[in-house]
C-alpha positions as CSV (number, residue, x, y, z in Angstrom):
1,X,-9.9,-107.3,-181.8
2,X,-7.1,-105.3,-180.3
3,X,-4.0,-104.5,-181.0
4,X,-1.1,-103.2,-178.9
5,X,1.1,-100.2,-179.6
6,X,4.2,-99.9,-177.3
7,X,7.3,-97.7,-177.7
8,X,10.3,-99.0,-177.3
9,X,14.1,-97.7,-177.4
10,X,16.6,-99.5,-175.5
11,X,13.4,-100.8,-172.9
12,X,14.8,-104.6,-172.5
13,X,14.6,-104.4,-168.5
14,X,10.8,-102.2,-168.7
15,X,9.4,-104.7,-171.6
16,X,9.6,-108.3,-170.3
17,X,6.8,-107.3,-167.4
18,X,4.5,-105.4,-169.7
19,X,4.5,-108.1,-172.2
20,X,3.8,-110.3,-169.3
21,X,1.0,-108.9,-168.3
22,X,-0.5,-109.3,-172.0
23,X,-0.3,-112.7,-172.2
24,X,-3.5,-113.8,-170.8
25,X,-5.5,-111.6,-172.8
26,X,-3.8,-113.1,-175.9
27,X,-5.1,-116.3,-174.6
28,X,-8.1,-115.4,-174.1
29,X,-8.6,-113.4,-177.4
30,X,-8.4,-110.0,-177.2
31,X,-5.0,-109.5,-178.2
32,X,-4.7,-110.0,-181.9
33,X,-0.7,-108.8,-182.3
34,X,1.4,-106.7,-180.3
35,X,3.7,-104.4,-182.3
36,X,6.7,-102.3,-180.8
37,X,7.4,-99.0,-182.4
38,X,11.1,-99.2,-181.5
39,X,13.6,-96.0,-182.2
40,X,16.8,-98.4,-182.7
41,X,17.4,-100.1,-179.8
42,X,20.8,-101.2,-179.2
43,X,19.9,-103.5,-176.5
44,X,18.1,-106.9,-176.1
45,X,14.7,-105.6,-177.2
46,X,14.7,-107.2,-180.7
47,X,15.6,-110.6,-179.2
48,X,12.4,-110.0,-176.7
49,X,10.4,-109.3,-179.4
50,X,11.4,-111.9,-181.5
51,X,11.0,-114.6,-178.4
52,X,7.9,-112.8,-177.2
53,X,6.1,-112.9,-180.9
54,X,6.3,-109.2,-181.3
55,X,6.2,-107.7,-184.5
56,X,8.4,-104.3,-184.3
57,X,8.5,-101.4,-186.6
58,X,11.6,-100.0,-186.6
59,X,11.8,-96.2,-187.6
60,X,14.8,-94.0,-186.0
61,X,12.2,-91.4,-185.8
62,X,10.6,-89.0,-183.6
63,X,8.3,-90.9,-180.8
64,X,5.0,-89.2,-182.6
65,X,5.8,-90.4,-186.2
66,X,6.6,-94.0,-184.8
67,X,3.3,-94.3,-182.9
68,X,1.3,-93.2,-185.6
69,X,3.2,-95.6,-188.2
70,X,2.0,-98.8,-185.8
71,X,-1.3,-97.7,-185.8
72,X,-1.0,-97.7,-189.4
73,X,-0.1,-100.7,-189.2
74,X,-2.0,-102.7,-186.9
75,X,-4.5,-105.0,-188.1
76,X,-7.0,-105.2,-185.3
77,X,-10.6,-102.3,-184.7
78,X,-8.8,-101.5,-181.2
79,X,-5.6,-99.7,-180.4
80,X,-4.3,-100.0,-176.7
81,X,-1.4,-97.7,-176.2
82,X,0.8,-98.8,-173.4
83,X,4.6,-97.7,-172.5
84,X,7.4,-100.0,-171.3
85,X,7.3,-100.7,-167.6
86,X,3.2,-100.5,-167.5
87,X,2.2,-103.4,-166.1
88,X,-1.6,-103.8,-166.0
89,X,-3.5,-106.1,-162.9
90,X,-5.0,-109.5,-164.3
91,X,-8.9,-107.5,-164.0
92,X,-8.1,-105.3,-167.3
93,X,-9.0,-107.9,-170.0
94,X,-12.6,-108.0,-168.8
95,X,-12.8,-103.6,-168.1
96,X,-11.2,-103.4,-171.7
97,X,-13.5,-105.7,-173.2
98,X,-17.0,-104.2,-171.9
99,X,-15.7,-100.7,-172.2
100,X,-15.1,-102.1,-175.8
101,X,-18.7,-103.6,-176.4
102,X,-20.2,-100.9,-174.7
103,X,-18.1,-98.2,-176.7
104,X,-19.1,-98.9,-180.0
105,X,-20.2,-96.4,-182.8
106,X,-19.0,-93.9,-180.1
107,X,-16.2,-91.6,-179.8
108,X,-14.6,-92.1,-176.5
109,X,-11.2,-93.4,-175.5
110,X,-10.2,-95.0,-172.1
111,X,-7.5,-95.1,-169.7
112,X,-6.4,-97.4,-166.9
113,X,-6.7,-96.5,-163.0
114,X,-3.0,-95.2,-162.1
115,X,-1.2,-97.4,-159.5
116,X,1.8,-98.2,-157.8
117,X,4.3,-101.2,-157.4
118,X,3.3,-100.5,-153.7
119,X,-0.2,-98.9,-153.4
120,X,-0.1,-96.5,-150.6
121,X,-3.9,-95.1,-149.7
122,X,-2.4,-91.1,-149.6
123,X,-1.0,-91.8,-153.3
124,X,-4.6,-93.2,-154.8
125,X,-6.7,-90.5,-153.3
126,X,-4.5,-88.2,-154.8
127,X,-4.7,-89.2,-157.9
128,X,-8.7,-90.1,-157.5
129,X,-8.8,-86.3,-156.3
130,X,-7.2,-85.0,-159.2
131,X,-9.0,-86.7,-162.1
132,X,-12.3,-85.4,-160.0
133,X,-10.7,-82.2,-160.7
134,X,-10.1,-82.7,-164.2
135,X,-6.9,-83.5,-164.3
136,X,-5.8,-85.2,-168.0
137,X,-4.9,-88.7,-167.5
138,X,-1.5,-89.6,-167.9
139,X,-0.2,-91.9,-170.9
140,X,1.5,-94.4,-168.3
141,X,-2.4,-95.4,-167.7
142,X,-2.5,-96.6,-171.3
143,X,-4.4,-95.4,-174.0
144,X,-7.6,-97.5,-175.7
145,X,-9.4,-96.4,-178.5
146,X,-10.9,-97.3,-181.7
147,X,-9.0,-96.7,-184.6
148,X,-11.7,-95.0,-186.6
149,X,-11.5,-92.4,-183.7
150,X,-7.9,-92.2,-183.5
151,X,-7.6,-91.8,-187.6
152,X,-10.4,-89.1,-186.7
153,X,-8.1,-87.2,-184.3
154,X,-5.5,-87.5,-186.5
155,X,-2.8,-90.0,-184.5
156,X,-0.3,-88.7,-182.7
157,X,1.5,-86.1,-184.6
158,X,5.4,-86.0,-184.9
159,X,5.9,-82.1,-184.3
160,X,4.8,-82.6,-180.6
161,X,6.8,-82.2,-177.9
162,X,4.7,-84.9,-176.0
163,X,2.6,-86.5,-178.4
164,X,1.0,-89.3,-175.9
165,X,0.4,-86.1,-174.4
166,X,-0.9,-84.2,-176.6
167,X,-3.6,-86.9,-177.5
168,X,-4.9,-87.3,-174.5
169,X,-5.7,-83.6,-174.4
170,X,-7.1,-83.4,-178.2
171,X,-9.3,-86.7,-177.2
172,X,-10.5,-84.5,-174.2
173,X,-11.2,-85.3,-170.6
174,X,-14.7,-85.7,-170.9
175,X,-14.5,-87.9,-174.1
176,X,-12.1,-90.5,-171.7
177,X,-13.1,-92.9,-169.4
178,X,-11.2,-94.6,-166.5
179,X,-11.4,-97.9,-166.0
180,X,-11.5,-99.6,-162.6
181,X,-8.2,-101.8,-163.4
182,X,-4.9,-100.3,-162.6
183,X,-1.9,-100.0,-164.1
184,X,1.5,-99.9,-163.0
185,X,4.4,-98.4,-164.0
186,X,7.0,-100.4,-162.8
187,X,9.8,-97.7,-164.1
188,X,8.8,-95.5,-162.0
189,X,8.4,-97.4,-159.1
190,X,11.4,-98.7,-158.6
């Protein structure tokens, strides 16, 4: 049913939790494969994969042209973009899997609520008060979508100077909704 797109170059210490976190939604179904778009890591990330039951694409190539080659190559309707270090709370296998049942047929994309390693209250109603305002989501809140939508945007493209970027704004704010789980990007919290 879906199939997970991650990122990786040299992300050995940022991996292990986000794959983590994936595991009960593989046992529960929703995960068909996980594949890691790696750049030519020179660290443990192939032995994590291997370990993990991964399947990585390795391109030395720009971060665009290896996100759009997984997405070629996935096998499952559903594409969940996530980065290294995001870590998403247990609730997300049930908000992905309405948002998938009640998405189809439609073109609309979803994100996860952005979080901390340590929530404070000042740090979510900022980040409440700026999607109210229409801010674009950020790709460290994942990216799901179907992948008859993301062939109709196109992918990522390669030339972009962000492409997870430069998605999210082609998909449009209006066209994405925010799911109530969170994710976490443990990178940055640390």
């Amino acid at each position: 049913m879906l199939s997970v797109i991650i990122p990786t170059l040299d992300s050995e210490r940022t991996l292990v939790p986000t794959l983590a976190a994936l595991v009960s939604g593989a046992t529960e179904g929703l995960i068909s494969e996980v594949l890691l778009a790696d750049g030519g890591s020179h660290d443990d990330t192939a032995a994590i994969a291997d370990v993990t039951g991964c399947n990585v694409l390795r391109l030395e190539a720009p971060l665009g042209a290896r996100l759009k080659a997984a997405a070629a190559a996935a096998r499952a309707s559903w594409l969940l973009f996530l980065r290294p270090g995001t870590v998403l709370d247990p609730p997300w296998i049930g908000e992905a899997r309405r948002f998938i049942e009640l998405t189809r047929g439609n073109e609309r994309a979803a994100v996860f609520r952005r979080g901390a390693a340590a929530p404070s209250p000042w740090r979510e109603a900022l980040a409440q008060a700026m999607l109210a305002l229409g801010a674009a989501p950020h790709p460290d809140q994942g990216l799901l979508l179907s992948r008859r939508f993301y062939d109709a945007l196109g992918g990522h493209r390669g030339d972009a100077a962000d492409p997870e970027a430069d998605l999210i704004r082609r998909i449009g704010r209006r066209r994405i909704a925010q799911l109530a789980a969170t994710a976490h990007n443990i990178s940055q919290d640390t």
